[in-house]
Each structure stands twice: as structure tokens, then as C-alpha cells.
Short mmCIF file of the C-alpha atoms (twelve columns), coordinates in Angstrom:
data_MODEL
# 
_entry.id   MODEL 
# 
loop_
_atom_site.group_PDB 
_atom_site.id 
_atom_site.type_symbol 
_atom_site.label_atom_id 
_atom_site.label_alt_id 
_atom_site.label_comp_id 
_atom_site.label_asym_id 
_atom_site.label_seq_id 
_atom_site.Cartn_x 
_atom_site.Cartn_y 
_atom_site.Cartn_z 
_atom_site.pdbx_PDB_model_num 
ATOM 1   C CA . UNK A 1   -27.628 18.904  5.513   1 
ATOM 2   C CA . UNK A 2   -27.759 15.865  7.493   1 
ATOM 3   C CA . UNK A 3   -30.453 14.435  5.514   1 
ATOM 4   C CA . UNK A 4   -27.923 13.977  2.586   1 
ATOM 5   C CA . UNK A 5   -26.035 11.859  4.204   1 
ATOM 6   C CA . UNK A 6   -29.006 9.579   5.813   1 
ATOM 7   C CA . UNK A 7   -30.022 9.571   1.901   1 
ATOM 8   C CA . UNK A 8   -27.203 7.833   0.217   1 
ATOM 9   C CA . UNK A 9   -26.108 5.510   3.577   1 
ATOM 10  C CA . UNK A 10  -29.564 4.291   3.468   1 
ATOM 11  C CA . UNK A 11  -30.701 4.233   -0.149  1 
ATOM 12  C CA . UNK A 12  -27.206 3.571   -1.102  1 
ATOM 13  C CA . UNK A 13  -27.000 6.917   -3.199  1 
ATOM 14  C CA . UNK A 14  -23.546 7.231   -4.611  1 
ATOM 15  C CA . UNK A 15  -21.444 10.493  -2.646  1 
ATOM 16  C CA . UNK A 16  -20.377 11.280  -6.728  1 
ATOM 17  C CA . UNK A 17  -24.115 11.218  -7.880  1 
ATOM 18  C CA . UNK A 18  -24.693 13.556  -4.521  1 
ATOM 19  C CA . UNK A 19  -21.909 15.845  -5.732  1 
ATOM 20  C CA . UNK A 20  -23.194 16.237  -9.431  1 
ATOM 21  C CA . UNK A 21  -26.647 16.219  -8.373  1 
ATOM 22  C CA . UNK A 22  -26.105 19.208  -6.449  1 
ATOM 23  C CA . UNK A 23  -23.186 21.143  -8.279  1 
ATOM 24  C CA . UNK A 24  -25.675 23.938  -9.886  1 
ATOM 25  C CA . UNK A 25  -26.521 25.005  -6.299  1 
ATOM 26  C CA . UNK A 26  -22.944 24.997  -4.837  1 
ATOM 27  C CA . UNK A 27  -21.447 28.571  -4.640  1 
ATOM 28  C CA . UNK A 28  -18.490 29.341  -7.272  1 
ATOM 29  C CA . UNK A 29  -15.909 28.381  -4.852  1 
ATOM 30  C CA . UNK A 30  -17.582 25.011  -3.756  1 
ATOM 31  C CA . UNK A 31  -18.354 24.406  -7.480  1 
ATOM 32  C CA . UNK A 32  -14.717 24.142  -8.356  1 
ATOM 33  C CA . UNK A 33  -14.338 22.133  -4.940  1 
ATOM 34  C CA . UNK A 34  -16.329 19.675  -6.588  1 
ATOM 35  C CA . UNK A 35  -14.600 20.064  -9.840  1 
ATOM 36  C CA . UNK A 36  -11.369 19.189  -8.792  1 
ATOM 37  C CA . UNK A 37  -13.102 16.188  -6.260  1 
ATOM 38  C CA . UNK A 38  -15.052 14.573  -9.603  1 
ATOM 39  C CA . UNK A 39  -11.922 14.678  -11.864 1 
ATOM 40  C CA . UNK A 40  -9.118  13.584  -9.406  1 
ATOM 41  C CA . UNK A 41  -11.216 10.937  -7.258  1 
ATOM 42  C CA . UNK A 42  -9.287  8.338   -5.898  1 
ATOM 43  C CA . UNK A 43  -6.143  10.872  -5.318  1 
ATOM 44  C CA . UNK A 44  -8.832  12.549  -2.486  1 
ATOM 45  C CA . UNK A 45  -8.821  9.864   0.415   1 
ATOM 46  C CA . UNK A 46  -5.110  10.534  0.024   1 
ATOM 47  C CA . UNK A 47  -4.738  13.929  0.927   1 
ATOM 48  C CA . UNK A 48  -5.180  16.835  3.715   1 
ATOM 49  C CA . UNK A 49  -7.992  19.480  3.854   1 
ATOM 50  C CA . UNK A 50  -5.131  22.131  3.745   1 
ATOM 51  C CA . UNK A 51  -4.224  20.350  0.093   1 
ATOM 52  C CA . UNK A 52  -7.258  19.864  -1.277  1 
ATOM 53  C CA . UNK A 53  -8.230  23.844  -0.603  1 
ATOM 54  C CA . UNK A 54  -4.714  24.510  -2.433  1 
ATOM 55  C CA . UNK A 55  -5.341  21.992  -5.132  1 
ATOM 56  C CA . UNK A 56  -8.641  22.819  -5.608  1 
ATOM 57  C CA . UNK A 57  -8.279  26.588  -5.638  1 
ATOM 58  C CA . UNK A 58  -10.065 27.230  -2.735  1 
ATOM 59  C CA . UNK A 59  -9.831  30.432  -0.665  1 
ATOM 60  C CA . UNK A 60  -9.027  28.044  2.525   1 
ATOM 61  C CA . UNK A 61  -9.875  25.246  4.239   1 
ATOM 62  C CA . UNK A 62  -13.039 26.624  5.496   1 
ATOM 63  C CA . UNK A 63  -14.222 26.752  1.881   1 
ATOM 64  C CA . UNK A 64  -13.718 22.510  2.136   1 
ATOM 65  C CA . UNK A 65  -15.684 22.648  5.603   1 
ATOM 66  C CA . UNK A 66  -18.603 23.899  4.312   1 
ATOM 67  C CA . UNK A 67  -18.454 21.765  1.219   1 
ATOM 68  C CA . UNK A 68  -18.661 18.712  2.765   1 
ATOM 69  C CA . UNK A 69  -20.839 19.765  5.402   1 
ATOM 70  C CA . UNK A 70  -23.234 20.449  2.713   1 
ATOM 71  C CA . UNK A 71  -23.207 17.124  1.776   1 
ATOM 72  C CA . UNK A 72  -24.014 16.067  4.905   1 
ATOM 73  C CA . UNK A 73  -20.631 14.750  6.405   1 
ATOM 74  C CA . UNK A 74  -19.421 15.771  10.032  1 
ATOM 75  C CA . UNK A 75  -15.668 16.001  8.903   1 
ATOM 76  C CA . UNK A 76  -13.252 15.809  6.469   1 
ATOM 77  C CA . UNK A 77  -12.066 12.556  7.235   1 
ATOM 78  C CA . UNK A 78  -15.681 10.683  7.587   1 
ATOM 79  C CA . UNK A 79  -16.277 12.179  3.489   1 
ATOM 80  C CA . UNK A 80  -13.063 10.348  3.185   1 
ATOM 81  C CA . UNK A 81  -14.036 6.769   4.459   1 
ATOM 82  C CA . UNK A 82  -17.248 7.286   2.968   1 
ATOM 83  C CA . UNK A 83  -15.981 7.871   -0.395  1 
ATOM 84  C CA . UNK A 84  -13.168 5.556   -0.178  1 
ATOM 85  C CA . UNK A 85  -16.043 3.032   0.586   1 
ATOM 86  C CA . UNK A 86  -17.530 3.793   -2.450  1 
ATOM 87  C CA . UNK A 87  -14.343 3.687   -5.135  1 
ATOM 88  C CA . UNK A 88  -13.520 0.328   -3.113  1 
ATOM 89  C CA . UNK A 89  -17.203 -1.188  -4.560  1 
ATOM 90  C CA . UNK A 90  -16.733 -4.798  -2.816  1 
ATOM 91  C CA . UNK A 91  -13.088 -4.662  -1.903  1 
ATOM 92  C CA . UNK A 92  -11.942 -4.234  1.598   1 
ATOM 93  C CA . UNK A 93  -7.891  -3.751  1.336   1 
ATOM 94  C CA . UNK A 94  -5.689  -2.356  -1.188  1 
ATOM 95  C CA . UNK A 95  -1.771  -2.621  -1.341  1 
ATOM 96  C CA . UNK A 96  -1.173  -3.707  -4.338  1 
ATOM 97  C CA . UNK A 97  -3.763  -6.250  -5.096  1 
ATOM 98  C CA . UNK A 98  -7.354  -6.054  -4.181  1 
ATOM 99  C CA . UNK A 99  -9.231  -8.759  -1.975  1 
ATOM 100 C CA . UNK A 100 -12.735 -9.033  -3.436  1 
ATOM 101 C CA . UNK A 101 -15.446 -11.088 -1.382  1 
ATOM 102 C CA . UNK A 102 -14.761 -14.020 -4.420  1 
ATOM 103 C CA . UNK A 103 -11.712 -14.868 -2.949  1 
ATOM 104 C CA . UNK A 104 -10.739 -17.900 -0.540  1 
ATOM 105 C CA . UNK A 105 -8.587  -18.356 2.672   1 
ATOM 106 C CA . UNK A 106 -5.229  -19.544 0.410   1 
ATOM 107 C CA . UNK A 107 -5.719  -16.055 -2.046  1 
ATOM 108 C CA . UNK A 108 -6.288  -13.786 0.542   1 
ATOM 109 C CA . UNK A 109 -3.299  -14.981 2.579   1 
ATOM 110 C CA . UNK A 110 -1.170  -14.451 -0.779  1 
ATOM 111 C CA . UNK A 111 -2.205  -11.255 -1.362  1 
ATOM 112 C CA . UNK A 112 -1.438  -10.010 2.302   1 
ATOM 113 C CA . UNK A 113 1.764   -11.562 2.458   1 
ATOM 114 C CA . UNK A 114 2.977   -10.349 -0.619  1 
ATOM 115 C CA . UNK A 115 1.435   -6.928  -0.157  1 
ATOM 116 C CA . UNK A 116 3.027   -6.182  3.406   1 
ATOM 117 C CA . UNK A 117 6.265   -7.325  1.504   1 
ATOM 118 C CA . UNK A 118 6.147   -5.207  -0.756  1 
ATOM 119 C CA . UNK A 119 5.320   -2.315  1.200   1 
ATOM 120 C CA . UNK A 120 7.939   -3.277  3.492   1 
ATOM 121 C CA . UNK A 121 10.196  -2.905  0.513   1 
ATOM 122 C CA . UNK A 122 8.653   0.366   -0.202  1 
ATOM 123 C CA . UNK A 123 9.658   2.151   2.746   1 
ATOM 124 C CA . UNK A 124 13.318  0.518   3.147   1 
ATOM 125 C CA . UNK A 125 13.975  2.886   0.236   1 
ATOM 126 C CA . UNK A 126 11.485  5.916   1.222   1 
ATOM 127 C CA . UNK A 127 12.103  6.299   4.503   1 
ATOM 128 C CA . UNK A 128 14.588  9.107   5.959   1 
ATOM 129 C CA . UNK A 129 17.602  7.763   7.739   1 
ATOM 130 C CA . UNK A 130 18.689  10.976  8.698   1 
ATOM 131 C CA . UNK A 131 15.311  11.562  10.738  1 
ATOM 132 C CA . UNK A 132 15.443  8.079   12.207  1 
ATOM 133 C CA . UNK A 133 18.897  9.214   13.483  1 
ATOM 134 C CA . UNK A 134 17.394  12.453  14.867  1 
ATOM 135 C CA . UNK A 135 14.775  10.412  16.426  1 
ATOM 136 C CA . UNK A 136 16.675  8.118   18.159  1 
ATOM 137 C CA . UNK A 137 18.767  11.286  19.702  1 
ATOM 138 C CA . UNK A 138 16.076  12.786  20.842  1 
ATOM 139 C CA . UNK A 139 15.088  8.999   22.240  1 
ATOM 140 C CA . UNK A 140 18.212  9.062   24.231  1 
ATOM 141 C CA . UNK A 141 17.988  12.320  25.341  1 
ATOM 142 C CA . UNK A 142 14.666  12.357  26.973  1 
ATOM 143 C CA . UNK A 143 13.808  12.331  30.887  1 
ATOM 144 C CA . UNK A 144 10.561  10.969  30.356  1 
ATOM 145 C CA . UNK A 145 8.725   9.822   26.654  1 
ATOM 146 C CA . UNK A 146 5.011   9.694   26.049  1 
ATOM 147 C CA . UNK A 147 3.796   7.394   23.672  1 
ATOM 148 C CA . UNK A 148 0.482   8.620   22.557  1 
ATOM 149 C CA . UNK A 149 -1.500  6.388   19.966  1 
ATOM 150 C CA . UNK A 150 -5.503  5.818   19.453  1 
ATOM 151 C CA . UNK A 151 -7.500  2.374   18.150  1 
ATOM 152 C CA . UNK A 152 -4.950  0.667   15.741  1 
ATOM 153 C CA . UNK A 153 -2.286  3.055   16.409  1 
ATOM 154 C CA . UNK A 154 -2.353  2.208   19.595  1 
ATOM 155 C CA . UNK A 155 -0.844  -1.409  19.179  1 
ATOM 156 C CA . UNK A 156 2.009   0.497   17.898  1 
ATOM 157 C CA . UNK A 157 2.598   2.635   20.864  1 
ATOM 158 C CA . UNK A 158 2.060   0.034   23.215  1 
ATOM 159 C CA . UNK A 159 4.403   -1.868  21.377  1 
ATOM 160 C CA . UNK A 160 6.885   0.935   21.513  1 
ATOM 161 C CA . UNK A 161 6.422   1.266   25.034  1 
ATOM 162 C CA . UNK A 162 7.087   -2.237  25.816  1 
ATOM 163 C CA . UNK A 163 10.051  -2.330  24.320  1 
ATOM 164 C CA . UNK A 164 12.093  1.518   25.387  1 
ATOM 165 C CA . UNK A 165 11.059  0.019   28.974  1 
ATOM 166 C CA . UNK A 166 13.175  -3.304  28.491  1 
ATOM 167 C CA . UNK A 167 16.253  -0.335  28.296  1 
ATOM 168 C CA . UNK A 168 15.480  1.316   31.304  1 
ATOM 169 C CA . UNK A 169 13.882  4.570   29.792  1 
ATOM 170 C CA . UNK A 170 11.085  6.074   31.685  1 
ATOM 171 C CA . UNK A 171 7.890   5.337   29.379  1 
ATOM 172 C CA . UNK A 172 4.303   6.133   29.566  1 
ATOM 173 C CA . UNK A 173 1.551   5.036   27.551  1 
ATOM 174 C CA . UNK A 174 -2.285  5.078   28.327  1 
ATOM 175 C CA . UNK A 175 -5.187  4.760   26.348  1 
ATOM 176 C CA . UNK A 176 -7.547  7.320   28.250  1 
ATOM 177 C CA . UNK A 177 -6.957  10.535  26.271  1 
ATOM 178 C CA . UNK A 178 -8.004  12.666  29.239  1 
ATOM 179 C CA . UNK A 179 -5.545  10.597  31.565  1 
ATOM 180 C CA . UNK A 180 -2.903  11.561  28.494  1 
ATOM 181 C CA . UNK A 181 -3.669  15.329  28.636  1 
ATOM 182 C CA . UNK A 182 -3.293  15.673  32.287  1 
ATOM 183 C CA . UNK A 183 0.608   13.818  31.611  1 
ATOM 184 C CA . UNK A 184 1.043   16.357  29.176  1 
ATOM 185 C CA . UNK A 185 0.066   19.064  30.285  1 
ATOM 186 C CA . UNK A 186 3.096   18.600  32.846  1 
ATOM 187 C CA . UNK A 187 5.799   17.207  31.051  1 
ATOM 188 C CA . UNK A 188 8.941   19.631  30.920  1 
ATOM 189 C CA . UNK A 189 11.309  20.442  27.982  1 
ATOM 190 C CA . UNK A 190 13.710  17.160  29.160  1 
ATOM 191 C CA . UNK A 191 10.639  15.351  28.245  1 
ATOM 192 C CA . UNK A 192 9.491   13.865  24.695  1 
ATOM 193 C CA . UNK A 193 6.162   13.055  23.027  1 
ATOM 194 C CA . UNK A 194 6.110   10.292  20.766  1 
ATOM 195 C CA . UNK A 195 2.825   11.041  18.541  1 
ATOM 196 C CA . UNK A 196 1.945   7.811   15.988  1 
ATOM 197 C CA . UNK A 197 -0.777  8.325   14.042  1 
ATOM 198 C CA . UNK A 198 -0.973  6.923   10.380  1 
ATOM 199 C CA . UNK A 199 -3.633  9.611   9.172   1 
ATOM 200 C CA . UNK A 200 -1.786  12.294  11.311  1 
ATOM 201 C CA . UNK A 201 -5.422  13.738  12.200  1 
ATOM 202 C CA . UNK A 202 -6.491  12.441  15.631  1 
ATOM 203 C CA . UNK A 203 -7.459  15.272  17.198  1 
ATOM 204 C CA . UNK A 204 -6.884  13.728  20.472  1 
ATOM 205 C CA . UNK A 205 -3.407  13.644  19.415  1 
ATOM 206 C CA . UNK A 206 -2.850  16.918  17.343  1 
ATOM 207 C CA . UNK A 207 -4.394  19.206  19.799  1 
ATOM 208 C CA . UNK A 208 -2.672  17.794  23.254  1 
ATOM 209 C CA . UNK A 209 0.346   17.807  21.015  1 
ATOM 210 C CA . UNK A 210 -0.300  20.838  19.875  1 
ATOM 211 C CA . UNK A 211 -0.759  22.621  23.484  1 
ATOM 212 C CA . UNK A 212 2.912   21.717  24.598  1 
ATOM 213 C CA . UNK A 213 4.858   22.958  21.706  1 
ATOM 214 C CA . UNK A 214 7.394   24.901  21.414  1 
ATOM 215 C CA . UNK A 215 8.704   23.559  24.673  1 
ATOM 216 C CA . UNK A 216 8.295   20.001  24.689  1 
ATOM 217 C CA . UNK A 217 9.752   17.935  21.526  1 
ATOM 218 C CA . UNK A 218 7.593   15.707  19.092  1 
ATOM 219 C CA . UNK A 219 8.508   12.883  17.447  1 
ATOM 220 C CA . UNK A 220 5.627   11.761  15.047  1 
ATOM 221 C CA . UNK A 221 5.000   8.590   13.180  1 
ATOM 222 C CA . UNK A 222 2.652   8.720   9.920   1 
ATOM 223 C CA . UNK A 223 1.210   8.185   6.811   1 
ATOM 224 C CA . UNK A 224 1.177   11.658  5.652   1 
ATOM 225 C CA . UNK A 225 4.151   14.626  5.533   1 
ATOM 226 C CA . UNK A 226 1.468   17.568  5.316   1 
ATOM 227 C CA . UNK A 227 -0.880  16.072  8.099   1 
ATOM 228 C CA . UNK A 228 -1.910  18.249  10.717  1 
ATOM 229 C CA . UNK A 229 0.092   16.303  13.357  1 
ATOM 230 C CA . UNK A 230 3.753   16.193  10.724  1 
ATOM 231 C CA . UNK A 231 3.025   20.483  10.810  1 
ATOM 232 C CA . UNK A 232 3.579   20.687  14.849  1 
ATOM 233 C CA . UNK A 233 6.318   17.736  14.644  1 
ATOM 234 C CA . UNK A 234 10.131  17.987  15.622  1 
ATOM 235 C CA . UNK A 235 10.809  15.036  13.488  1 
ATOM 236 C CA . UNK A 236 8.309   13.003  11.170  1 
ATOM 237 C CA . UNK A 237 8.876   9.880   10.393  1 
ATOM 238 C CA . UNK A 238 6.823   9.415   7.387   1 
ATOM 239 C CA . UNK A 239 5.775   5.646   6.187   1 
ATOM 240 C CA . UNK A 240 3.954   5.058   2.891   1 
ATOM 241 C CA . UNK A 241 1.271   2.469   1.781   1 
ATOM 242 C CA . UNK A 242 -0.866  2.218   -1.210  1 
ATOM 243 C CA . UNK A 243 -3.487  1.369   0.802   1 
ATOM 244 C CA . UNK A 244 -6.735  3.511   -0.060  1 
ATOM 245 C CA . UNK A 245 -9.453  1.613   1.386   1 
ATOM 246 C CA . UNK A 246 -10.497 2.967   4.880   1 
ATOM 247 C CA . UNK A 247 -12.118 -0.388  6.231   1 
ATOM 248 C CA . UNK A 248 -9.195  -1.973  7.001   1 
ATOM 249 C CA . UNK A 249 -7.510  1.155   8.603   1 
ATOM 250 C CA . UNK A 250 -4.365  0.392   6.549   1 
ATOM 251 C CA . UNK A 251 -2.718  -2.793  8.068   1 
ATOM 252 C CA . UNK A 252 -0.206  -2.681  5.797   1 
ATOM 253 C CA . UNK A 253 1.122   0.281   7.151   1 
ATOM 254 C CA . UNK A 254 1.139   -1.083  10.783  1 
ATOM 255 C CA . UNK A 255 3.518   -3.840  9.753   1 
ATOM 256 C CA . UNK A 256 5.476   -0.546  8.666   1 
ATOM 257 C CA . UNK A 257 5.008   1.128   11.600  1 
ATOM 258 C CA . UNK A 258 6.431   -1.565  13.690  1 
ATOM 259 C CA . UNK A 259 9.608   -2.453  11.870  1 
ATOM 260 C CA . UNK A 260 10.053  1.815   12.269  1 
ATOM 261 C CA . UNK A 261 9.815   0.801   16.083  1 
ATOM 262 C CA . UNK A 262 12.447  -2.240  15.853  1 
ATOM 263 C CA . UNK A 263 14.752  -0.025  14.155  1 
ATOM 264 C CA . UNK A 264 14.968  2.887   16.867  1 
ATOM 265 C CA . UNK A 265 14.757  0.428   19.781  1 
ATOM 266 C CA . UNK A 266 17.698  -1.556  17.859  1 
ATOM 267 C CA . UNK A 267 19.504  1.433   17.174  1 
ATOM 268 C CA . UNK A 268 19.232  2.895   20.636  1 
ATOM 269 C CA . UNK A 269 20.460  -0.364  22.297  1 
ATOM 270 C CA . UNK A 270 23.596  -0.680  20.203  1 
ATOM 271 C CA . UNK A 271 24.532  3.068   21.121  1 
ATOM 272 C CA . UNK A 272 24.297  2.516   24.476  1 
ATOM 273 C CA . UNK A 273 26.598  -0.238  24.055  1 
ATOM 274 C CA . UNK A 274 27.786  -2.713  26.833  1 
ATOM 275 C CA . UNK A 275 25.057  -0.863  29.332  1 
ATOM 276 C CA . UNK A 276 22.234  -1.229  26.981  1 
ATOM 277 C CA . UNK A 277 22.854  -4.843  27.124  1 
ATOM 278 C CA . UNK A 278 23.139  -5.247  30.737  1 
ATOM 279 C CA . UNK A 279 19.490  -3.680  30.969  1 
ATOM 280 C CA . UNK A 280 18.086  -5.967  28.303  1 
ATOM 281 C CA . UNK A 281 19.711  -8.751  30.383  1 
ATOM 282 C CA . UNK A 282 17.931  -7.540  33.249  1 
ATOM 283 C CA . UNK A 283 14.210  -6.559  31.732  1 
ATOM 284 C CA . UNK A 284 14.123  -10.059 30.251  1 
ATOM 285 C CA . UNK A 285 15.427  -11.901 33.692  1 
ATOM 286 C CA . UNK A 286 12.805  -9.966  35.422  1 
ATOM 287 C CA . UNK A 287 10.298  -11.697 32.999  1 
ATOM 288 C CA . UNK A 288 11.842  -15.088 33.522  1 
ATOM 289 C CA . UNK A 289 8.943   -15.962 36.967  1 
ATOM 290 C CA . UNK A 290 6.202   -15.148 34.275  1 
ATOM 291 C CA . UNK A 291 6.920   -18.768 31.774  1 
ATOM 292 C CA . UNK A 292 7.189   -22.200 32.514  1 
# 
């Protein structure tokens, strides 16, 4: 199985071409698997397993397991950047208008800038208030938050980290997982897990997550409202992008992610009101040695 995908990495075999080429050997189940994969393409990379069994008429997501792993792939989410690889041909980002290795320095900063605007304006109108409010009470309400983020998500926890500590909260980030799953493991139900992770599959994430529920609350921040990690949340905050190009890890989205941030933190220090203030006063004095 592994030699399938060592055949199209290195001799550049498209993952469709493997698909067809091997559809008269695929079991009936996996056969309309690939049915559903060849005639709804680039709608794949945007999906779960669980909704690509359902879509796809599968019996469950085992069924999807061993179809990819017949092609070779490890998991669900490496056939994904693989194949989102491919439909992106020599394009590297997608928002709303492709970067192609043709363009220069003054075109690709247009079509960032605009995209991330756009996208921005996206999710001012997608985005559910009423969770952001339930998110910033459980903020407030917290003895001690975990922010727990991996490679670009990450940025966004320490970010969010950074800035509930300028009000006095009792944060903790770290990016050793296994230092994060001994933290876990004993937090109590005062306590809060902040989970941000745009594909809403780290395992890392999901499964530490996972382990503390029902007791301990989770706040998540993603990409996806049926990802494994929105299933075992509290409250999901759910950001979109158009994004569909793996190779970039959707920036777009980060942008997203942070202004998500901004608005709790901003939210949170105007309810707390004149005291709020007075820590902000303080965090930023106690910064003051550290410039000229």
C-alpha cells in the first residue's frame, strides 16, 4: 500500500489517475468512496472523514480508513494535502484569487491584502455573537485557562495568552504537548481549555481535550463545525476561509483567528470595567523597564 504513494510523489502520478486506475479492484463500498471523491473533488479537502462516509454512503468512517490507506496515505488529512496539492497545479494560496509562480512582489501583495479583507469581511457577518458572548463568560469565569495550539495555531494561542495575562487571568500556554497533558490531566471543573485549531483535527489537541470532558469546559477555535475537536467543544467558535490549498496552512484564516482573539480580550476588559483597566495599566507599566 505504501508503494502507491512512493509511486505518484516520485513519478508525479496524479492521486485521481491512482483512484481510477484502481476503482475495478476497490470493494463495492470503497468503489462508491471513490465515486463520490472523483465527482465532488475540490469540495473533499473541505470536509471531515465522518462527512465524507455520510456523503459518500459509506457504512462508517472505517470504510474511508481503509480507502485511503489503500492508496497508500497514512491519514485522512495527509490524502487531503496531497490532493489539495494536486487541484492547486502551481498555485500556493487561495482566498479568493490565486497566486501562481508568474506573479511579482506588487501582485502578490494585492492579492493578500485584498483576500484577508475580504475574508475578514466574511466572518464579521458569519460568525456567532451569541457564542462569542458565551465564550467570554466562560473567560471570566475560569480559575485557570489553557491555551492549547500546535505549529501555526500556535501563534494564535500564544497570542491569546499574552494578552488574558495583561488582565490578570491565570494563563498557561506551552508548546510541549506532553508538558500540556500533564496540565490537563489536573485541571479542575473551575478551570477552562481554550482548544484553537483551524482543521479541528490535531490529535494532540482532540484527544487531551477529549480525556477531560465532561468536567472541564472547552472553548474551541476553528475552521470546521463538524471537526472532531467542534464534537467535544462547549462552545465553537467557527471562522471560515476559502482557502483550499494546504501549503500555506490557511493564513487567511489566522488573520481571522486573531481579530476572534481581540474581540474576547476587548470584550472581557470592558466588562470588567474600571478594574480591568487598572490591570491593563499595570501589565503595560510592568513592561515599561523592557523599551528605551
Amino acid at each position: 500500500m505504501k508503494d502507491n504513494k512512493k509511486d505518484f510523489l516520485e513519478k508525479n502520478v496524479s492521486i485521481l489517475k491512482l483512484i481510477k486506475s484502481k476503482y475495478k479492484s476497490f470493494p463495492k463500498i470503497q468503489k462508491k468512496i471513490a465515486e463520490y471523491i472523483l465527482k465532488n473533488t475540490s469540495n473533499i479537502i473541505k470536509i471531515t472523514i465522518s462527512e465524507l462516509a455520510d456523503l459518500a454512503g459509506a457504512k462508517s468512517e472505517a470504510s474511508i480508513v481503509k480507502f485511503y490507506r489503500n492508496l497508500g496515505f497514512d491519514s485522512f488529512t495527509d490524502f487531503k494535502i496531497n490532493l489539495a496539492a494536486e487541484l492547486a497545479g502551481n498555485t500556493f494560496y487561495y482566498v479568493y484569487d490565486d497566486i501562481t509562480v508568474d506573479d511579482n512582489i506588487e501582485t502578490i501583495k494585492n492579492k493578500i491584502f485584498t483576500g484577508s479583507i475580504k475574508v475578514l469581511e466574511d466572518n464579521l457577518n458569519s460568525i456567532n455573537t451569541e457564542n462569542l458572548e458565551k465564550a467570554v463568560d466562560l473567560i471570566e469565569k475560569a480559575n485557570r485557562i489553557v491555551f492549547v495550539g500546535f505549529a501555526s495555531s500556535a501563534a494564535i494561542a500564544m497570542y491569546a495568552h499574552f494578552h488574558f495575562s495583561l488582565l490578570g487571568l491565570n494563563c498557561y500556554f506551552c508548546l510541549d504537548s506532553h508538558v500540556n497533558s500533564v496540565i490537563i490531566s489536573n485541571l479542575d471543573k473551575n478551570d477552562l481549555i481554550f482548544a484553537i485549531s483551524y482543521s479541528g483535527e490535531s490529535k494532540d489537541i482532540v484527544i487531551q481535550s477529549k480525556q477531560v470532558k465532561p468536567l472541564v469546559k472547552v472553548i474551541a477555535l476553528t475552521g470546521f463545525e463538524n471537526s472532531s475537536l467542534a464534537k467535544i467543544s462547549d462552545i465553537c467558535i467557527v471562522t471560515t476561509s476559502k482557502e483550499m490549498n494546504y501549503r500555506t496552512d490557511a493564513m487567511a484564516s489566522r488573520i481571522v483567528q486573531l481579530a476572534v482573539i481581540d474581540v474576547l480580550f476587548t470584550a472581557l476588559a470592558i466588562r470588567k470595567g474600571k478594574s480591568g483597566l487598572d490591570k491593563l495599566l499595570k501589565s503595560r507599566q510592568s513592561l515599561s523597564y523592557l523599551k528605551f
